[in-house]
N, CA, C and O atoms as a printed pandas DataFrame, in Angstrom:
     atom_number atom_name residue_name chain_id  residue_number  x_coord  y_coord  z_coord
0              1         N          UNK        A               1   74.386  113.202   26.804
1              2        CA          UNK        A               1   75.258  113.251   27.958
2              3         C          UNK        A               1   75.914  114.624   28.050
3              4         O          UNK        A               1   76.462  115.136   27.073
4              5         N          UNK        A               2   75.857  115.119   29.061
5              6        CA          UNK        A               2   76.433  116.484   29.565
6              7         C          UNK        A               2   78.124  116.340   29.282
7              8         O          UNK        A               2   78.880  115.535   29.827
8              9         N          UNK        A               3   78.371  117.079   28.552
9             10        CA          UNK        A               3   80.039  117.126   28.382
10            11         C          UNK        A               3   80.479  118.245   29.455
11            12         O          UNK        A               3   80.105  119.418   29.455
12            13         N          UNK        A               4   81.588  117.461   30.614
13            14        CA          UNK        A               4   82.421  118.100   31.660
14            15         C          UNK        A               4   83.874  117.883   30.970
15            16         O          UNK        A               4   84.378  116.764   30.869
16            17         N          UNK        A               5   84.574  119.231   30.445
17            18        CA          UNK        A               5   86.205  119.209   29.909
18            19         C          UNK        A               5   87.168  119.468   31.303
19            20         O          UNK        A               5   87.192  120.518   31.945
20            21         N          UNK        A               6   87.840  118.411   31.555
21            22        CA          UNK        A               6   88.550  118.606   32.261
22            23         C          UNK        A               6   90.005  118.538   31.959
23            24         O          UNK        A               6   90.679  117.658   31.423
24            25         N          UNK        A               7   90.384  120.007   32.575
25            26        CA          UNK        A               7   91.899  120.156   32.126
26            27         C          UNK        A               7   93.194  120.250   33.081
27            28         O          UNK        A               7   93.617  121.300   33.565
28            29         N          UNK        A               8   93.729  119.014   33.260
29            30        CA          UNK        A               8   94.539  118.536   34.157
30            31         C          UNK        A               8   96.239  118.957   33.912
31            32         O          UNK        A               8   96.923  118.383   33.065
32            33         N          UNK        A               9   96.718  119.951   34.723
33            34        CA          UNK        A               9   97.939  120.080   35.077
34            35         C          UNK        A               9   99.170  119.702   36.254
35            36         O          UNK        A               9   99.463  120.568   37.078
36            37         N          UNK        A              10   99.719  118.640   36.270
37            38        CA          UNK        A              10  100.670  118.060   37.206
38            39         C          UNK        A              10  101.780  118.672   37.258
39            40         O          UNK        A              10  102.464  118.654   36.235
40            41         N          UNK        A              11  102.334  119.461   38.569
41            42        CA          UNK        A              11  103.685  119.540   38.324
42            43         C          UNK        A              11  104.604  118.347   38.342
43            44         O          UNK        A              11  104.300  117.414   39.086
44            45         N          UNK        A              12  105.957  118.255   37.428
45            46        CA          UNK        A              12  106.796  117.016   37.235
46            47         C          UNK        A              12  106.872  116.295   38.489
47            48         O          UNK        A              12  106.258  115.239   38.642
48            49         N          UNK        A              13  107.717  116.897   39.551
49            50        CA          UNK        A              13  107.957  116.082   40.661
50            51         C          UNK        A              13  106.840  115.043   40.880
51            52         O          UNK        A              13  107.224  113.883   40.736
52            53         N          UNK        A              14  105.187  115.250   41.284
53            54        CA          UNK        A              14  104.146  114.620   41.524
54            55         C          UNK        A              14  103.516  113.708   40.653
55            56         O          UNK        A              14  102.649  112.934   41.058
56            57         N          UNK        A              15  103.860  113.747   39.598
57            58        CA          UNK        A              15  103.717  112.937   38.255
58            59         C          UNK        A              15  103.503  111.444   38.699
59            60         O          UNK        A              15  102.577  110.677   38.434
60            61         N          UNK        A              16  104.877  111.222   39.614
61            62        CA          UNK        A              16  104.853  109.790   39.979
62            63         C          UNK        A              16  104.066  109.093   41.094
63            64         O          UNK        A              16  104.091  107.976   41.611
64            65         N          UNK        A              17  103.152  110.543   41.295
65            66        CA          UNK        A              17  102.031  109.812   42.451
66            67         C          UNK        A              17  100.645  110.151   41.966
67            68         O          UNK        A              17   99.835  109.783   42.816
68            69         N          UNK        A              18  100.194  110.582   41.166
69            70        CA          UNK        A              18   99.278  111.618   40.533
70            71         C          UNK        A              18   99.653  111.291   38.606
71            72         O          UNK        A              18  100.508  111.624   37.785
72            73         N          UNK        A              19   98.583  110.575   38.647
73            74        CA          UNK        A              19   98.029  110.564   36.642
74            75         C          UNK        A              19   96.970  111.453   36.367
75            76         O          UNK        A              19   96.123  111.329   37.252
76            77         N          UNK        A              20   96.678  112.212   35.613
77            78        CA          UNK        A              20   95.795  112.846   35.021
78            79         C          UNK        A              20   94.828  112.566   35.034
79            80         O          UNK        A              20   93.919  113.376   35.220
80            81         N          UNK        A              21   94.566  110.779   34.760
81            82        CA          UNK        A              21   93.136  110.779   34.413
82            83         C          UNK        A              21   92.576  110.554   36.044
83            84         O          UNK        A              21   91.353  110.419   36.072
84            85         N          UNK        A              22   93.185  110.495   37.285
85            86        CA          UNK        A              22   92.721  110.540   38.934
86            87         C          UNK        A              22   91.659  111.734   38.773
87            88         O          UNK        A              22   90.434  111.669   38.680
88            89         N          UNK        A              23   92.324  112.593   38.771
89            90        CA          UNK        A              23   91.634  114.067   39.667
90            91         C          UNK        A              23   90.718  114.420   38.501
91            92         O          UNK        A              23   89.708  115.071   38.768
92            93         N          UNK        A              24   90.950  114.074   37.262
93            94        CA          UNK        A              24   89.885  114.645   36.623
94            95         C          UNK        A              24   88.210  113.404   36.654
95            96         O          UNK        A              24   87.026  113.724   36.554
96            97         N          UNK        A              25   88.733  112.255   36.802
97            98        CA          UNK        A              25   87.617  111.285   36.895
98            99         C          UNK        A              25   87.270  111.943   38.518
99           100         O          UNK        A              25   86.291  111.303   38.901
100          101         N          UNK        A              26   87.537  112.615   39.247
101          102        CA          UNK        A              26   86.864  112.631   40.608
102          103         C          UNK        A              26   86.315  114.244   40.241
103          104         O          UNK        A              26   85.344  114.729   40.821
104          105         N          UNK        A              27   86.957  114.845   39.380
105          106        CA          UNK        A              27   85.894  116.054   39.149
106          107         C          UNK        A              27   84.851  115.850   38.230
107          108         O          UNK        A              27   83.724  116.338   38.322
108          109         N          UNK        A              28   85.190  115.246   37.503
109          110        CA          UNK        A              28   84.170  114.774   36.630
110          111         C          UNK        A              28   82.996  114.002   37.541
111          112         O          UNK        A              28   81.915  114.100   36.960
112          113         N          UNK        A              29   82.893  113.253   38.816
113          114        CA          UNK        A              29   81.915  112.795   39.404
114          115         C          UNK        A              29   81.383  113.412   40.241
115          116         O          UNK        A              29   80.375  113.039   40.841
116          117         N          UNK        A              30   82.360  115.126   40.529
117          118        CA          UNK        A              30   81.799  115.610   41.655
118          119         C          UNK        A              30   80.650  116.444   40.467
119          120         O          UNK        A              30   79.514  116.835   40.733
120          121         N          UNK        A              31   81.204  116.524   39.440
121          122        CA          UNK        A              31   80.163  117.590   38.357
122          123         C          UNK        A              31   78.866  116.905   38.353
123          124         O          UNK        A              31   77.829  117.533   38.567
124          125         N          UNK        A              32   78.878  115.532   38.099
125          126        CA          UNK        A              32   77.700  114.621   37.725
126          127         C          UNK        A              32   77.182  114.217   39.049
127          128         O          UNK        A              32   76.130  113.613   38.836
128          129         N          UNK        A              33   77.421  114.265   40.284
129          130        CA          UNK        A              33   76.388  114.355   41.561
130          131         C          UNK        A              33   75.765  115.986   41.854
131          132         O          UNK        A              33   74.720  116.361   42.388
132          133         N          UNK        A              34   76.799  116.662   41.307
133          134        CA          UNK        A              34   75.875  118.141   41.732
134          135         C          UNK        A              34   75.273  118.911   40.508
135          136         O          UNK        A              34   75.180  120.129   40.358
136          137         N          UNK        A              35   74.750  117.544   39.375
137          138        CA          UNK        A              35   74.302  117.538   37.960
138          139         C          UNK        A              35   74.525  119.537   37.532
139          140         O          UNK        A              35   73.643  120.389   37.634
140          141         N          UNK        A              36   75.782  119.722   37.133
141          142        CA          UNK        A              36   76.427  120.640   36.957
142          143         C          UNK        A              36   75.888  120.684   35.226
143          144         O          UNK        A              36   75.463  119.595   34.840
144          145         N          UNK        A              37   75.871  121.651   34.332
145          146        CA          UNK        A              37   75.762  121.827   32.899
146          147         C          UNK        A              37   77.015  121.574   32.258
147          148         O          UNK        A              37   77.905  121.243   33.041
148          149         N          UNK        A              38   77.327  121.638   31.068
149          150        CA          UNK        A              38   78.184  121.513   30.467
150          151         C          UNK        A              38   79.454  122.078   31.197
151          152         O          UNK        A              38   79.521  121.869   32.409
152          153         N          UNK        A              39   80.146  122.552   30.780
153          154        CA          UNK        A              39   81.643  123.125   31.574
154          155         C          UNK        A              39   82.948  122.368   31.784
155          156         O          UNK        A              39   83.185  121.162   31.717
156          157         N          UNK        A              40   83.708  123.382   32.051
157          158        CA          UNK        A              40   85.128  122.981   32.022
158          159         C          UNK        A              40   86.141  123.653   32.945
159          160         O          UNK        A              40   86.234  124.875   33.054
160          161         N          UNK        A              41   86.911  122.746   33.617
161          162        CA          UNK        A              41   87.141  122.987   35.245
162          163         C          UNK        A              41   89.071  122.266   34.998
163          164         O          UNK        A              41   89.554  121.290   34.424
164          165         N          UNK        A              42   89.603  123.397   35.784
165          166        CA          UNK        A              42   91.106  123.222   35.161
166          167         C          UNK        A              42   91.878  122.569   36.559
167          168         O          UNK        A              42   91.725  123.172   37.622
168          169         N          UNK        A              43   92.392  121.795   36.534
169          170        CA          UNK        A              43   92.970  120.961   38.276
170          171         C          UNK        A              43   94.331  121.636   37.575
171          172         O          UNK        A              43   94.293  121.921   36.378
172          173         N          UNK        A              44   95.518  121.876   38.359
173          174        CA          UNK        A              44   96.905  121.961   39.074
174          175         C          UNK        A              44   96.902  121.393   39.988
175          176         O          UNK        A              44   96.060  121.663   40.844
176          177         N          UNK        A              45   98.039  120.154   40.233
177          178        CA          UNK        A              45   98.497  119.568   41.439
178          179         C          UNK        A              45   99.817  120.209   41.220
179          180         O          UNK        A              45  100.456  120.262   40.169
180          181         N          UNK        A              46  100.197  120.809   42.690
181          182        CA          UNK        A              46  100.978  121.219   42.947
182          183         C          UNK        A              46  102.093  121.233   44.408
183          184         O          UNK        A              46  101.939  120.408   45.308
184          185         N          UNK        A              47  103.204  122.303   44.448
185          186        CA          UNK        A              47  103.359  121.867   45.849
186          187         C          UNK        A              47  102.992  123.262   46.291
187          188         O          UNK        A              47  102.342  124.147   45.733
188          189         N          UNK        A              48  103.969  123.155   48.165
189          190        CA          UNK        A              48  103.542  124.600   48.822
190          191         C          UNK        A              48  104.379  125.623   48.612
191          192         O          UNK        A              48  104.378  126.515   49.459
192          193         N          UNK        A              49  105.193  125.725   47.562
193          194        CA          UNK        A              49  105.940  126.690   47.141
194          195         C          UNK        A              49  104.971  127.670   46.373
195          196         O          UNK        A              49  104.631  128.813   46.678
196          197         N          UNK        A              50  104.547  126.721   45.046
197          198        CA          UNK        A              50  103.686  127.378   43.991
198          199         C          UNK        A              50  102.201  127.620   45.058
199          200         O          UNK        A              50  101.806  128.770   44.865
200          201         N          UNK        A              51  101.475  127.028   45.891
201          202        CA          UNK        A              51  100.126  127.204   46.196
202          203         C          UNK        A              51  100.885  128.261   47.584
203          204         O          UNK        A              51   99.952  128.963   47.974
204          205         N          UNK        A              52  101.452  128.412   47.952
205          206        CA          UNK        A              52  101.718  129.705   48.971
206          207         C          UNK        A              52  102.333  130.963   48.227
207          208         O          UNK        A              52  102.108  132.034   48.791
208          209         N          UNK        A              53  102.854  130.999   47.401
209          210        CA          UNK        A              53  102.817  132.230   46.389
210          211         C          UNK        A              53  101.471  132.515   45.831
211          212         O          UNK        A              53  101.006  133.651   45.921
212          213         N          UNK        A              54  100.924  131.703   45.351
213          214        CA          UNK        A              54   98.860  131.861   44.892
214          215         C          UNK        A              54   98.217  132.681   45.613
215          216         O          UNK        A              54   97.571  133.693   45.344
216          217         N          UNK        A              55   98.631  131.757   47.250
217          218        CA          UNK        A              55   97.657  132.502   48.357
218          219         C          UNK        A              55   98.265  133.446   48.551
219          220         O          UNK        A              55   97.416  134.334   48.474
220          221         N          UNK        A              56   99.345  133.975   48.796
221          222        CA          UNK        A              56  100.118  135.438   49.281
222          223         C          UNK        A              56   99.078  136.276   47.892
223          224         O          UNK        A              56   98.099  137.014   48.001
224          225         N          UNK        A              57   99.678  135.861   46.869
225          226        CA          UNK        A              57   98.902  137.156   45.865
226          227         C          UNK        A              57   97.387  137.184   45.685
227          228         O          UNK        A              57   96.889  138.280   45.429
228          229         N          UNK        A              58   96.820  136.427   45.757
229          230        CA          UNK        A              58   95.217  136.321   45.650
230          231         C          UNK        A              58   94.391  135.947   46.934
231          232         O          UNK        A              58   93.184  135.742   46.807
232          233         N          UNK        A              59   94.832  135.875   47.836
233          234        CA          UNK        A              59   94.101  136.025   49.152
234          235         C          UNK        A              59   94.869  136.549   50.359
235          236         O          UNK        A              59   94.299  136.434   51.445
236          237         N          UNK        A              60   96.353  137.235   50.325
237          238        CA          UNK        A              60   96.510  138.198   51.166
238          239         C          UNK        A              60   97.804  137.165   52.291
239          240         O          UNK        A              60   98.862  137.506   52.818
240          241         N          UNK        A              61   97.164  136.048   52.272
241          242        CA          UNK        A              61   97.900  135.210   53.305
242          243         C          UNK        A              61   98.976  134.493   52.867
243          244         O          UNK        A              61   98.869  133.821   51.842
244          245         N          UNK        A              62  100.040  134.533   53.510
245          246        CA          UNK        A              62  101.615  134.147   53.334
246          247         C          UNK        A              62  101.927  132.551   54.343
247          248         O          UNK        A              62  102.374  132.194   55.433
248          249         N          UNK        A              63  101.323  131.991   53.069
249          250        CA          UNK        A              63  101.574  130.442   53.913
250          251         C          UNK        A              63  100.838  129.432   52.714
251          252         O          UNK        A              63   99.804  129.768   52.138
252          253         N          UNK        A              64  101.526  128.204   52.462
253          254        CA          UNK        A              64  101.030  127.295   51.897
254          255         C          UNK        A              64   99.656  127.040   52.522
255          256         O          UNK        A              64   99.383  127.223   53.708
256          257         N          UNK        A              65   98.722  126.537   51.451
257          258        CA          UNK        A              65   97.199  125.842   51.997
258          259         C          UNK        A              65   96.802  124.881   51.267
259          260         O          UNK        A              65   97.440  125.018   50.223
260          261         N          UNK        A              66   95.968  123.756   51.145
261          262        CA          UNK        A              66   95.761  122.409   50.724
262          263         C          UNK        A              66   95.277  122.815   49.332
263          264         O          UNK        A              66   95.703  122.281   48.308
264          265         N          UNK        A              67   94.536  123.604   49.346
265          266        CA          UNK        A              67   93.424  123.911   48.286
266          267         C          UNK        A              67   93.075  125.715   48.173
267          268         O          UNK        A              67   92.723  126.492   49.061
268          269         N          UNK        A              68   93.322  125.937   46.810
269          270        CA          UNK        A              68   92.707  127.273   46.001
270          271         C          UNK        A              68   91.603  127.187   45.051
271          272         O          UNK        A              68   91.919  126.382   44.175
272          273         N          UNK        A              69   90.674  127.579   44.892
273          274        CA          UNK        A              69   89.948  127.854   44.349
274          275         C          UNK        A              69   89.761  129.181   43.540
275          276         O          UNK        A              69   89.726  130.278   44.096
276          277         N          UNK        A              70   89.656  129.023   42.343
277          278        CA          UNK        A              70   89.585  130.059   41.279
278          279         C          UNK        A              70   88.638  130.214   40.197
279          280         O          UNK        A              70   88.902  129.807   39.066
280          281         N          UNK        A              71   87.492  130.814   40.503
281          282        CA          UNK        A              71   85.980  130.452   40.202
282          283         C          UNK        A              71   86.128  131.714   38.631
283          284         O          UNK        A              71   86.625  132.825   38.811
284          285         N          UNK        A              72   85.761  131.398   37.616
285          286        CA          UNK        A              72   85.440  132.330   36.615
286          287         C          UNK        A              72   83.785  133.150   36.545
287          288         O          UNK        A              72   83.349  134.003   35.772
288          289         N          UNK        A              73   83.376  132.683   37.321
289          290        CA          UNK        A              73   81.740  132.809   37.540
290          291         C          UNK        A              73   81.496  134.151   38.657
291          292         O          UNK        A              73   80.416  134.551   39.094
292          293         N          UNK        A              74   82.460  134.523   38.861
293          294        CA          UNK        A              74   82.045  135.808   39.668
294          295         C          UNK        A              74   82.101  137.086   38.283
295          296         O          UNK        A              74   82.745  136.889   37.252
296          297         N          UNK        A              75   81.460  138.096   38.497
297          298        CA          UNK        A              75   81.337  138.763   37.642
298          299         C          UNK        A              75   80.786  138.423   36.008
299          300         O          UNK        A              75   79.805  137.709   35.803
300          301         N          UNK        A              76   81.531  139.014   34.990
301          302        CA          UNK        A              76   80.948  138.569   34.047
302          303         C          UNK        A              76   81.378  137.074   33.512
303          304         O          UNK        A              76   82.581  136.817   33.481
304          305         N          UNK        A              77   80.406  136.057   33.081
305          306        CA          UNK        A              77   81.055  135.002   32.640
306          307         C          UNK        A              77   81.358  135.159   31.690
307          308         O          UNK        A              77   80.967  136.093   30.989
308          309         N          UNK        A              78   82.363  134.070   31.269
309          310        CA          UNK        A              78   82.813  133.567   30.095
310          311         C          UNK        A              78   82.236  132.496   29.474
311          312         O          UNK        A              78   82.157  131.505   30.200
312          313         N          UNK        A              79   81.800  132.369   28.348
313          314        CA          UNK        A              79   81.007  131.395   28.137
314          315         C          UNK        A              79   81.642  131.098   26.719
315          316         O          UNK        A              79   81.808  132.070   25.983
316          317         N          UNK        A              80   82.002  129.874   26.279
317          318        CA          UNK        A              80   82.905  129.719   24.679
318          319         C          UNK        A              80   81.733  129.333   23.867
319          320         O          UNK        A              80   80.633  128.868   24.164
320          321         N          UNK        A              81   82.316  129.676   22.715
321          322        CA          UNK        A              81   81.183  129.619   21.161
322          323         C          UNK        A              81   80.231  128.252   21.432
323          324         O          UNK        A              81   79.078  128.478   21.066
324          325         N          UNK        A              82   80.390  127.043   21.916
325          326        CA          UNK        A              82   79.726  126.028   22.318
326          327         C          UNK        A              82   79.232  125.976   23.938
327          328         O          UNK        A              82   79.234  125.093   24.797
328          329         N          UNK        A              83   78.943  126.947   23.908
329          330        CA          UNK        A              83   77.600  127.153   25.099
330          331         C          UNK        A              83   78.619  126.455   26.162
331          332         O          UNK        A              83   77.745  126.075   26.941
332          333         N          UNK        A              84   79.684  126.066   26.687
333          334        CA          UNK        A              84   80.455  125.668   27.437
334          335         C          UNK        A              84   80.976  126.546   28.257
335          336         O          UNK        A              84   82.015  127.144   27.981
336          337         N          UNK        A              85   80.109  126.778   29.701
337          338        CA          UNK        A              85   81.191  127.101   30.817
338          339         C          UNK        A              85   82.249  127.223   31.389
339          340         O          UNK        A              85   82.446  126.263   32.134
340          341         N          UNK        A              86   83.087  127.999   31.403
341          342        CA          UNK        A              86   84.452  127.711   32.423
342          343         C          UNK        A              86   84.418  128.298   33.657
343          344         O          UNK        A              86   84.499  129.491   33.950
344          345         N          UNK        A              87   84.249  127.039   34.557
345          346        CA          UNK        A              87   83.832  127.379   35.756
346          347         C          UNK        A              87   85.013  127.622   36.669
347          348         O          UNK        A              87   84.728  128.131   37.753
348          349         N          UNK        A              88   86.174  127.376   36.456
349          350        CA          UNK        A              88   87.637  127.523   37.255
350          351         C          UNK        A              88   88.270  126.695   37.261
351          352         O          UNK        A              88   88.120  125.633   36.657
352          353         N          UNK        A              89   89.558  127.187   38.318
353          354        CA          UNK        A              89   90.596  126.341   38.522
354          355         C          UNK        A              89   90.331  125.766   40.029
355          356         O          UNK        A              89   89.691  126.125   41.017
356          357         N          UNK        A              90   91.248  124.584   39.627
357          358        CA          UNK        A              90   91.156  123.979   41.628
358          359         C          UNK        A              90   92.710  123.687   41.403
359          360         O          UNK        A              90   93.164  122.954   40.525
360          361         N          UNK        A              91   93.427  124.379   42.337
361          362        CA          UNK        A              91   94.363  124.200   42.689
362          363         C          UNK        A              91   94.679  123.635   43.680
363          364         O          UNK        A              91   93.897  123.915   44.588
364          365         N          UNK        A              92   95.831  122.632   44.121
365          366        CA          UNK        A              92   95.580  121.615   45.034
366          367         C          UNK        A              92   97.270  121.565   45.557
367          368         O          UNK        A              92   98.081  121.682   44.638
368          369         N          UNK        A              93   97.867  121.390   47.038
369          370        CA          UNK        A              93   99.296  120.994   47.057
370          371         C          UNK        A              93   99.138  119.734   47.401
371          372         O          UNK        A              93   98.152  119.320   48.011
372          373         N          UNK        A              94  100.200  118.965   46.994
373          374        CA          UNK        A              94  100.367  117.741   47.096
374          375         C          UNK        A              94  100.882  117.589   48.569
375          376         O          UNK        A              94  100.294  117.086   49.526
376          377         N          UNK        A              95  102.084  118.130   48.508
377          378        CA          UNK        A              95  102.746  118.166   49.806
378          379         C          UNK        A              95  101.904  118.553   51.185
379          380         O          UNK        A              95  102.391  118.279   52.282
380          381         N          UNK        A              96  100.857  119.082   51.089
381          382        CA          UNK        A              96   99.965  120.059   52.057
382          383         C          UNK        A              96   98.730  118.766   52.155
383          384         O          UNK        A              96   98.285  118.408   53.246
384          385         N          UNK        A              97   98.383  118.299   51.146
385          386        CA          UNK        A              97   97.482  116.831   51.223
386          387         C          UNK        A              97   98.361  116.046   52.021
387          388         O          UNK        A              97   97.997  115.758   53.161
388          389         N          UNK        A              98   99.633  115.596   51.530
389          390        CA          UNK        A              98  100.268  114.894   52.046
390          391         C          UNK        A              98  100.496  114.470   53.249
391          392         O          UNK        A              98  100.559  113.319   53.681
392          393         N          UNK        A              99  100.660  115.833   53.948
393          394        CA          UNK        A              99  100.722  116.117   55.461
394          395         C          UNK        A              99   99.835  115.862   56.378
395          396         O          UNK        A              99   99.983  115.382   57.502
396          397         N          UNK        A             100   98.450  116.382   55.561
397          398        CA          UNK        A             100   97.497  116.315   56.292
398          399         C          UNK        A             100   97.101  114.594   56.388
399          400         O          UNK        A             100   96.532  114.208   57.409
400          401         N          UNK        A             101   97.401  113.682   55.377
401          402        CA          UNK        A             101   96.826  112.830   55.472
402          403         C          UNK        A             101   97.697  111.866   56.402
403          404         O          UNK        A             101   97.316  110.959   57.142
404          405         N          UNK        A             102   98.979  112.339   56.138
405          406        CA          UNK        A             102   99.320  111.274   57.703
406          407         C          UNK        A             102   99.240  112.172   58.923
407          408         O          UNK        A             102   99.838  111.645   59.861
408          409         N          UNK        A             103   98.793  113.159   59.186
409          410        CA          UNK        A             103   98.555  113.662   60.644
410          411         C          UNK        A             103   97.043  113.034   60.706
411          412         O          UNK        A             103   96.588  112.692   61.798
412          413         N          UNK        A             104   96.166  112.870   59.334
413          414        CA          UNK        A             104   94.668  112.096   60.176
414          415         C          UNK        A             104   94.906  110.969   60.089
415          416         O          UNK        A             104   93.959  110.328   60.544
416          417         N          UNK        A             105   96.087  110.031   59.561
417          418        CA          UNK        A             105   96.053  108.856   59.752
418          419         C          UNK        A             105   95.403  107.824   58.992
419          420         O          UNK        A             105   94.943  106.736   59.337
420          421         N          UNK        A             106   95.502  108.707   57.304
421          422        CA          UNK        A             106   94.702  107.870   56.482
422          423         C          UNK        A             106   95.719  108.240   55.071
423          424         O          UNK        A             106   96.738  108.926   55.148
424          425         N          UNK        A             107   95.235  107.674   53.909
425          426        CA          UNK        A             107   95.421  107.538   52.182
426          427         C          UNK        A             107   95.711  108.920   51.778
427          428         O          UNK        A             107   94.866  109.720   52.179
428          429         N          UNK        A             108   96.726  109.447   51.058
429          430        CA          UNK        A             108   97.240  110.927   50.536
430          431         C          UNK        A             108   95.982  110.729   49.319
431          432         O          UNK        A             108   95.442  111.779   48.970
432          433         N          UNK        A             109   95.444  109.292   48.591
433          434        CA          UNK        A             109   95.029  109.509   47.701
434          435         C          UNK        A             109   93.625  110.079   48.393
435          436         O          UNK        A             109   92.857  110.846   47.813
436          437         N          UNK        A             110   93.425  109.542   49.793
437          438        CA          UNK        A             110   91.547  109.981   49.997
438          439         C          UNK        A             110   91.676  111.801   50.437
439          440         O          UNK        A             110   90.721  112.575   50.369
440          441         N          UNK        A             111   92.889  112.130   50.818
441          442        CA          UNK        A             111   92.918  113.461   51.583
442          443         C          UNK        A             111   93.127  114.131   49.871
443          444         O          UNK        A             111   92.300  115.043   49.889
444          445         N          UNK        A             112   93.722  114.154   48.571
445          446        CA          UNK        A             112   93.894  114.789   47.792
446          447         C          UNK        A             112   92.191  115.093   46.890
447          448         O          UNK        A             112   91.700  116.111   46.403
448          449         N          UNK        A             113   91.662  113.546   47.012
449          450        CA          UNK        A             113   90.284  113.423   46.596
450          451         C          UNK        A             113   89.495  114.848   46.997
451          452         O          UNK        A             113   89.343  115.816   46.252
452          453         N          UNK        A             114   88.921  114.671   48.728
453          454        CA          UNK        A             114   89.042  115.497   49.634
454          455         C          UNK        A             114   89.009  116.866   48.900
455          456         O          UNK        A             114   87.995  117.482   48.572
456          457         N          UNK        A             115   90.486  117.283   48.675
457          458        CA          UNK        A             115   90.766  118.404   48.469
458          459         C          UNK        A             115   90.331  118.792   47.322
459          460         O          UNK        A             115   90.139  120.008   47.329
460          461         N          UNK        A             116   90.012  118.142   46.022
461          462        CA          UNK        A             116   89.675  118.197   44.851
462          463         C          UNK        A             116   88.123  118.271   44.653
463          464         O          UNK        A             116   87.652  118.767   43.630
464          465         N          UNK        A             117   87.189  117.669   45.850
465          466        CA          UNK        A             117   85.923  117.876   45.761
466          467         C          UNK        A             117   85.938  119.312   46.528
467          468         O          UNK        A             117   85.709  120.434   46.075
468          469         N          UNK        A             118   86.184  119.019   47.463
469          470        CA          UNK        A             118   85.764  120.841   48.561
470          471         C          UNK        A             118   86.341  121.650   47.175
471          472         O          UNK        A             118   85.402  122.252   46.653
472          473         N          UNK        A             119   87.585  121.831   46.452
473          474        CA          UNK        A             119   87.535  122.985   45.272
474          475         C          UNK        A             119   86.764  122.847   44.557
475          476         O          UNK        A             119   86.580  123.871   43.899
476          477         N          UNK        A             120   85.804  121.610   44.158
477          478        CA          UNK        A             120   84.666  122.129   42.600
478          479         C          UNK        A             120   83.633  122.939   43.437
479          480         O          UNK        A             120   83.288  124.091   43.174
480          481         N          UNK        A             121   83.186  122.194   44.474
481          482        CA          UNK        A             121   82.393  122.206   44.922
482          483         C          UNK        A             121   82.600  124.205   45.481
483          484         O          UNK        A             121   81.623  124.892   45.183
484          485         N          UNK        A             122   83.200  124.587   45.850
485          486        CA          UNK        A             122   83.676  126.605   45.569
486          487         C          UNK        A             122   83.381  126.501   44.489
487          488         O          UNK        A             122   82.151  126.533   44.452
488          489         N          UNK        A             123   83.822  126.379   43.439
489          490        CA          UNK        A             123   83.547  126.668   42.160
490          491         C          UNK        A             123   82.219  126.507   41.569
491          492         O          UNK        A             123   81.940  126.990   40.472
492          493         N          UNK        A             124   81.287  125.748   42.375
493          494        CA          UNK        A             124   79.882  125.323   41.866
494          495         C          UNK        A             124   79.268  126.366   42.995
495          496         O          UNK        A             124   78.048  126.200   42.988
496          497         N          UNK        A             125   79.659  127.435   44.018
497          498        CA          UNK        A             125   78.741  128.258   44.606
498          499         C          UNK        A             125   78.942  127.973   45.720
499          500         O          UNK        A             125   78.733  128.862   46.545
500          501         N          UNK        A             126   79.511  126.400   46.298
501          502        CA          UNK        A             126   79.379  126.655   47.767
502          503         C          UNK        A             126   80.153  127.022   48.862
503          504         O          UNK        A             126   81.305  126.594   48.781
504          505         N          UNK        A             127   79.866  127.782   50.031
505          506        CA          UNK        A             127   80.604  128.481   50.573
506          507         C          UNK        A             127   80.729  127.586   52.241
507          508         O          UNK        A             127   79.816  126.812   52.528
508          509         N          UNK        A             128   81.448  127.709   52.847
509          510        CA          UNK        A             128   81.709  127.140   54.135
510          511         C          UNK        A             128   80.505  127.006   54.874
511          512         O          UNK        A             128   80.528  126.533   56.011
């Protein structure tokens, strides 16, 4: 069996809507439909304070956004003593899921899902 390490960071506030083992069992299935190799993929749930400071410094734009993506695979990889990938971070706002999911009129848990596949899925190569 392909070992996917997933390393899950919650900020406190979100704790009480968001467990660890959520977002990493949904990266862990997005790894095993797009039969990904070994690797290890780091989630932050966060809000739009911390993910609009991200985007101001690493993509230029001054405004909270649902989802960051932070791919280690551009340039040279990193690869650890056990042949294990680190393919990035997916950074995610809670509050920015949140929003969106009652303006479409559905589950914060299906719009955060959502947001957690479209980031592996950057991180596995694909582009808009």
């Amino acid at each position: 069996m392909i070992e996917h390490d997933i390393l899950v960071s919650i900020e406190p506030k979100f704790g009480k809507h968001v467990t660890a083992d959520w977002p990493a069992a949904i990266v862990r299935l997005t790894l095993e439909m797009e039969k990904a190799g070994a690797c290890q993929v780091g989630v932050v749930i966060t809000g739009d304070d911390q993910i609009r400071a991200l985007n101001r410094e690493y993509a230029g734009e001054d405004h909270a956004t649902d989802v960051l993506s932070f791919s280690l695979r551009e340039g040279e990889q990193f690869v650890s003593p056990d042949d294990t990938i680190r393919l990035g971070e997916v950074v995610v706002s809670y509050e920015t899921g949140q929003r969106q999911a009652n303006d479409g009129g559905h589950d914060v848990d299906e719009e955060i899902a959502h947001l957690l596949v479209h980031g592996v899925l950057h991180l596995l190569g694909y582009d808009h």
